[in-house]
C-alpha positions in Angstrom: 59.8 -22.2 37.4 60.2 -19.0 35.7 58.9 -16.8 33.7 58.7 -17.7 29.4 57.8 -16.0 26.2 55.5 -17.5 23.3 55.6 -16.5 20.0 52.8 -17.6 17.7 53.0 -17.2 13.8 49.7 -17.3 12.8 48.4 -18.8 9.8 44.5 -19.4 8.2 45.3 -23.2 8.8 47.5 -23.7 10.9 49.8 -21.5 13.4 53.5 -22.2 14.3 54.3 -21.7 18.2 57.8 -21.3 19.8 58.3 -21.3 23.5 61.7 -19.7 25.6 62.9 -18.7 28.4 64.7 -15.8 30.0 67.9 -17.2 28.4 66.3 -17.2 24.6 66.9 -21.4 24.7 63.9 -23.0 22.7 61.1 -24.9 24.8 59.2 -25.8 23.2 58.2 -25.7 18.9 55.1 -26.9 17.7 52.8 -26.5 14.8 49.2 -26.5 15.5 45.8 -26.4 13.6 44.0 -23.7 13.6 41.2 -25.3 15.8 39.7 -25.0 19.3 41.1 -28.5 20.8 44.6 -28.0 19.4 44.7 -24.6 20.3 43.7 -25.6 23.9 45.9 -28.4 24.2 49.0 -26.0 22.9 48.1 -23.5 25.8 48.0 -26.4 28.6 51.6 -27.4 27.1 53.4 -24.0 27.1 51.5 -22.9 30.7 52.9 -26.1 31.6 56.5 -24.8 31.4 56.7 -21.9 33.4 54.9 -19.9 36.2 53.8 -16.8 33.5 53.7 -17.1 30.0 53.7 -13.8 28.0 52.5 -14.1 24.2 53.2 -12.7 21.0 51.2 -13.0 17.8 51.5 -11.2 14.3 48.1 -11.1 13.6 45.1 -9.4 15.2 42.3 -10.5 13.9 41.4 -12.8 10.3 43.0 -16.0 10.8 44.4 -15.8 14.7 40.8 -14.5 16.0 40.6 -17.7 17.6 43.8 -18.5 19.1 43.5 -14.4 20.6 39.9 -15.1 21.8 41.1 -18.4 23.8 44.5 -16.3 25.3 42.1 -14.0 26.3 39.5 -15.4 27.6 41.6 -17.2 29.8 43.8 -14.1 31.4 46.3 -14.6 28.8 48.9 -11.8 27.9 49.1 -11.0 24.5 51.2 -8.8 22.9 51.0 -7.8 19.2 53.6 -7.2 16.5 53.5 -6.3 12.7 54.5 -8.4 10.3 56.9 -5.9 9.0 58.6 -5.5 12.7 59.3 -9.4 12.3 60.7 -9.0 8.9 63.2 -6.5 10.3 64.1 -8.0 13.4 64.9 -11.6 11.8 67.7 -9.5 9.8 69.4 -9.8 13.0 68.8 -13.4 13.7 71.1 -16.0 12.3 70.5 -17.7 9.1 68.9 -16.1 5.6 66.3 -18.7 5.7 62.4 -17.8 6.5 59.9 -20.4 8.4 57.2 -20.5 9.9 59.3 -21.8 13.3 61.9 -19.2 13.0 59.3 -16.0 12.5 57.4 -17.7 16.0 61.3 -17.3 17.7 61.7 -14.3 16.4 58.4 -12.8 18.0 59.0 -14.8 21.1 62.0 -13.2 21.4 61.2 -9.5 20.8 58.5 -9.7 22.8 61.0 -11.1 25.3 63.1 -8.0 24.9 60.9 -5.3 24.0 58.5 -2.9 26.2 56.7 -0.9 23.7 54.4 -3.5 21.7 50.7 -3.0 22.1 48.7 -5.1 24.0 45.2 -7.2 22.5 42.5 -7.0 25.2 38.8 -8.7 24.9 37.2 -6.3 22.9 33.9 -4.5 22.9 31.3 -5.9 21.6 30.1 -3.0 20.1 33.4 -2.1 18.8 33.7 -5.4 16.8 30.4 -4.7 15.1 31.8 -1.1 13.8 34.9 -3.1 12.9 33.1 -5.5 10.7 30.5 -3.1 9.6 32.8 -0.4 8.3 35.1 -3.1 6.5 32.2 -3.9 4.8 31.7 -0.3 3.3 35.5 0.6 2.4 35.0 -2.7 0.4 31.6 -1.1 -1.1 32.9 2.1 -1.3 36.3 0.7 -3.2 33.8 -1.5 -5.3 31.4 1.8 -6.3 35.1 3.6 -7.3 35.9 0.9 -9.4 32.6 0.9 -10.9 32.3 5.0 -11.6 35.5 4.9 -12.9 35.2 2.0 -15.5 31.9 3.5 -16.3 33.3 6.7 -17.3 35.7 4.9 -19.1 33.1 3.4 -21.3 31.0 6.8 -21.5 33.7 8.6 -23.2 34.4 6.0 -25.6 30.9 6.9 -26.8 30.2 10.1 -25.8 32.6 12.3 -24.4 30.8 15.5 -23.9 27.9 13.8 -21.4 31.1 12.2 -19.8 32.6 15.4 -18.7 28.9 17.3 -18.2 27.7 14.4 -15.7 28.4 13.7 -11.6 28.6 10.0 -12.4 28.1 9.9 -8.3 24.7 11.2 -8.0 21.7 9.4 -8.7 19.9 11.7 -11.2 22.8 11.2 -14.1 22.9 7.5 -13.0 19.3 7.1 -13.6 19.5 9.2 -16.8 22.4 6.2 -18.2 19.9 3.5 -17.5 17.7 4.8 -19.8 19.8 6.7 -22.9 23.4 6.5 -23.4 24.2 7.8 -26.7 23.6 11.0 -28.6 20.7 10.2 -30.8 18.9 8.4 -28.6 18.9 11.7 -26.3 18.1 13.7 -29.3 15.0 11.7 -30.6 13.8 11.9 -27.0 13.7 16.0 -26.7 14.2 18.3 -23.7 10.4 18.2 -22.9 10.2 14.0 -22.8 13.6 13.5 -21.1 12.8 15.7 -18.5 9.2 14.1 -17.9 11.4 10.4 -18.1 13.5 11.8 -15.3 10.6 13.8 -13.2 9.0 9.9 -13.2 11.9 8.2 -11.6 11.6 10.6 -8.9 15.0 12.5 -10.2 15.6 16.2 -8.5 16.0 19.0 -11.4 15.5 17.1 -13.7 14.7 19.8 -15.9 18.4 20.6 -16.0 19.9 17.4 -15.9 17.8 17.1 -19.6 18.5 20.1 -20.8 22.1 19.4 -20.0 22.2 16.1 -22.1 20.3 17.2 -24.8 22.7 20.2 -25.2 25.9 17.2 -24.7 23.7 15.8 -27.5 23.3 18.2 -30.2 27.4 18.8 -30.1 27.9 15.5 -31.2 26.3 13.7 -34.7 28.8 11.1 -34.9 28.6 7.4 -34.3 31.3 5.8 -32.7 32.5 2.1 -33.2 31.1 -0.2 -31.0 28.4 2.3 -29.7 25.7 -0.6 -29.5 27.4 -2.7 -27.3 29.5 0.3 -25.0 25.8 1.6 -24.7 24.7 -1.4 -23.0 27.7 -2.0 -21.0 27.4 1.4 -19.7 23.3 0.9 -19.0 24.9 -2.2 -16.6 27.5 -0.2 -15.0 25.1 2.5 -14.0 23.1 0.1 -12.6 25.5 -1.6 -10.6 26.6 1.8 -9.7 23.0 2.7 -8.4 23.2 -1.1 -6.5 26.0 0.2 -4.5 24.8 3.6 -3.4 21.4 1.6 -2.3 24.1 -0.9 -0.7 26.5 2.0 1.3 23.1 3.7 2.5 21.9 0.6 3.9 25.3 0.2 5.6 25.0 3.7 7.0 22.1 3.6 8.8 23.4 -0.1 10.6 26.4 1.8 11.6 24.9 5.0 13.0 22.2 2.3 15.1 25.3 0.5 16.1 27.9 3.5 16.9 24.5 5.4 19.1 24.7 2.1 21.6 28.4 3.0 22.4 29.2 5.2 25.5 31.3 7.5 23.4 29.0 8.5 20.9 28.3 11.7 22.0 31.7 12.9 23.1 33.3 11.4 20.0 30.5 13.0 17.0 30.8 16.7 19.3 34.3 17.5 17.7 33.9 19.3 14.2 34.7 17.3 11.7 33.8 13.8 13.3 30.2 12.2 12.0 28.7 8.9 12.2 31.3 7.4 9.8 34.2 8.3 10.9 33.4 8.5 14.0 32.6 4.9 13.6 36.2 4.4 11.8 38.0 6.1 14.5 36.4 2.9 17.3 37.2 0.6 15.1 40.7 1.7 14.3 41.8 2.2 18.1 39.6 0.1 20.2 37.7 3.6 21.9 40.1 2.3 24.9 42.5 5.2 25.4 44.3 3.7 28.1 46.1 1.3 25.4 47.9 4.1 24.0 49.3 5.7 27.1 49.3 9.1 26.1 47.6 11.3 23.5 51.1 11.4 21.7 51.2 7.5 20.9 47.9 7.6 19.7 48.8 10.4 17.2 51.9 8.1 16.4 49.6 5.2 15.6 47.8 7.3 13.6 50.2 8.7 11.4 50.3 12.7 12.1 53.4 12.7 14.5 56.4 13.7 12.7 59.1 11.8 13.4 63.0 13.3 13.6 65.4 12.0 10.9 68.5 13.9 12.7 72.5 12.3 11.6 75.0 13.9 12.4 75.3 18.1 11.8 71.5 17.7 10.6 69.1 18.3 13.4 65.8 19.5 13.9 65.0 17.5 10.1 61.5 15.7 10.2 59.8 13.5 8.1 56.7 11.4 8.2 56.2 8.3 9.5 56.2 4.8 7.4 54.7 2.3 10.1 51.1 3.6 11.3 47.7 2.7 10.9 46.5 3.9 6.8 42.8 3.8 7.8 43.4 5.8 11.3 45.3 8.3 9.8 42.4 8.5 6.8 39.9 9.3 9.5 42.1 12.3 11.4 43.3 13.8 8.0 39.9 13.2 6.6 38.0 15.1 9.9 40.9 17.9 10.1 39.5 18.8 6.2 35.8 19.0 7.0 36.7 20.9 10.5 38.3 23.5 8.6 35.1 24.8 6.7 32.9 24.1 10.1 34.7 25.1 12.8 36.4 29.1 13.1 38.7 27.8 15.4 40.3 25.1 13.1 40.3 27.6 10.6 42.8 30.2 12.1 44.3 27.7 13.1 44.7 26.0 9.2 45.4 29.7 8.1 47.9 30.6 10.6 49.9 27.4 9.5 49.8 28.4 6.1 50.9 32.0 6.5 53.9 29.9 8.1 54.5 28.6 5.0 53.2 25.3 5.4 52.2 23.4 2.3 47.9 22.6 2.1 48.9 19.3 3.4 51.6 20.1 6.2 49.1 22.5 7.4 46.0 20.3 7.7 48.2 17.3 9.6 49.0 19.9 11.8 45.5 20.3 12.7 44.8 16.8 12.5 47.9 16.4 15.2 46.7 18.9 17.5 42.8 17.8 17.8 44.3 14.3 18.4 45.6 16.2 22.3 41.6 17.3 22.0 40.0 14.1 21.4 42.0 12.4 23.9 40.8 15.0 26.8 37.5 14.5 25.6 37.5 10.8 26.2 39.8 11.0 29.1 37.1 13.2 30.9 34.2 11.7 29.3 32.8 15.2 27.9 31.9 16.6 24.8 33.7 18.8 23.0 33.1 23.1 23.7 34.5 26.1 22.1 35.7 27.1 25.5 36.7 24.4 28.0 35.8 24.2 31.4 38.5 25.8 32.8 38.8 28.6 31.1 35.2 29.5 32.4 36.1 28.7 35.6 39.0 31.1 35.0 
């Protein structure tokens, strides 16, 4: 018996599975639930048919956690590929129509053909925390944004000037909304009493943050339309606002707990730039298993800050940046390369030098983010933490 290829188009409820050969001749087709016995009694079938099986799935997680989990768990290959790479490839397949059995063929088959998909292994334990954990607080995070933003919305439609003199991020003018929201009331109150109001709710400077909103206060007399009601909206937004920082802080300290039990903690937080939360991001983006990446430039692929050539013809030497990567991966390099650059000298000259190039703010800082990708990877390669100068240039 020889060798076959299984392509699985996964689905919350149910996943589609296509079975071929060496020849690309259909073995087997066969939609399943998505459910343990089912699941099991599609892998005896398709093992059934040949000596090694090889498997592809479109999904990594969500919906086909349990269909990877029993591949895996049982010394199954597995092989994944985007969603997008199927789209493209079943251009080339006959027939305009899309189903479910002719996207599973179409993975079967390119993972038949191709040598550069990226493998799923059983993953840490400790990874899969940070993965869920850190979902969690983009979803806060992109919650609180929401929130700031419609409350400033609502702020200016009543008063403008405390709009644009407030940090609607910080706690002290959050607190300060929860209490007075429009010009009067801030006026009736006084300098003297707001600042003892704030002072009470434990608010730092508060003598400013009153003498800032009175001052926003006495520049406007005018009553707005719908003031009443915008004041109360905005006294629920800031406290849903308030909810969320208490709810992201809370989040933050479960991470750092979490990310301190892995073995790269220390090597990983030691390059400038990379706390507890991104730190956190970057293991949950890639896995902390280096070895699935090959070398240091597929990781910085994945992650977005390799340029790739666009070269046709006469035009060489033209490069452009990359459309398939990972967005949150390529969030935590750029986002690390920025903070590096005000903490570290060396990332610094190196930032300035690119811009004396002539490098645009952004061109320059994925440069840096590119070349502390090579760094990262010999840290975790060697298991060390990161020095200004490396071990063999002191033994030098």
């Amino acid at each position: 018996m020889a060798a076959i290829w299984a392509g699985i188009d996964a689905g919350k409820a149910h996943h589609h599975c296509v079975a071929i050969d060496e020849s690309g001749r259909r073995l087997l087709s066969r939609r399943v639930a998505n459910d343990e016995p089912e699941l099991l009694e599609l892998l005896t079938d398709v093992l059934a048919l040949g000596d090694e099986v090889t498997w592809g799935i479109d999904l990594a997680d969500g919906g086909a956690a349990l269909a990877i989990a029993i591949l895996l768990n049982r010394d199954q290959p597995v092989n994944y590929i985007s969603g997008r790479a199927i789209h493209r490839a079943s251009e080339s397949y006959r027939g305009e129509g899309k189903t479910d059995a002719k996207d599973a063929a179409v993975i079967a088959d390119q993972v038949r053909i191709r040598r550069d998909l990226h493998p799923l292994r059983v993953g840490d334990e400790t990874v899969t925390d940070l993965k869920i954990l850190t979902g969690r607080r983009m979803d806060l995070v992109a919650d609180r944004t929401r929130t700031v933003n419609r409350l400033r919305a609502q702020l200016t439609g009543i008063f403008p000037g405390l709009e644009r003199a407030l940090d609607l991020t910080n706690k002290g003018p959050l607190t300060l909304l929860t209490g007075y929201q429009t010009p009067a009331a801030i006026r009736r109150l006084g300098t003297k009493r707001l600042e003892t109001w704030l002072r009470n709710r434990k608010v730092l400077r508060a003598d400013q943050l009153a003498e800032t909103a009175v001052e926003a206060a006495d520049r406007q007399h005018t009553s707005l339309p719908g003031e009443k009601l915008t004041a109360q909206m905005v006294h629920t937004l800031a406290k849903e606002v308030m909810l969320l920082n208490e709810q992201v802080a809370e989040l933050d300290k479960l991470i750092e707990a979490r990310f301190r039990d892995h073995q790269h903690f220390d090597v990983i937080t030691s390059m400038p730039g990379l706390g507890i939360i991104l730190g956190a991001e970057f293991l949950a983006a890639t896995g902390g298993d280096m070895t699935a990446f090959g070398t240091p430039d597929r990781l910085a692929g994945f992650g977005g800050v390799a340029p790739v050539p666009r070269d046709s013809g006469k035009i060489s030497g033209n490069l452009r940046r990359p459309q398939r990567y990972n967005r949150r991966l390529q969030r935590v390099f750029y986002t690390s390369a920025l903070f590096s650059i005000r903490r570290s000298e060396e990332s610094r000259r190196f930032y300035d030098r690119k811009r004396a190039e002539g490098k645009r703010h952004t061109q320059a800082v994925l440069a840096l983010a590119r070349r502390r990708v090579n760094v990262l990877w010999a840290l975790l390669r060697d298991g060390r933490c990161y020095e200004l100068t490396p071990p063999t240039a002191l033994a030098a």
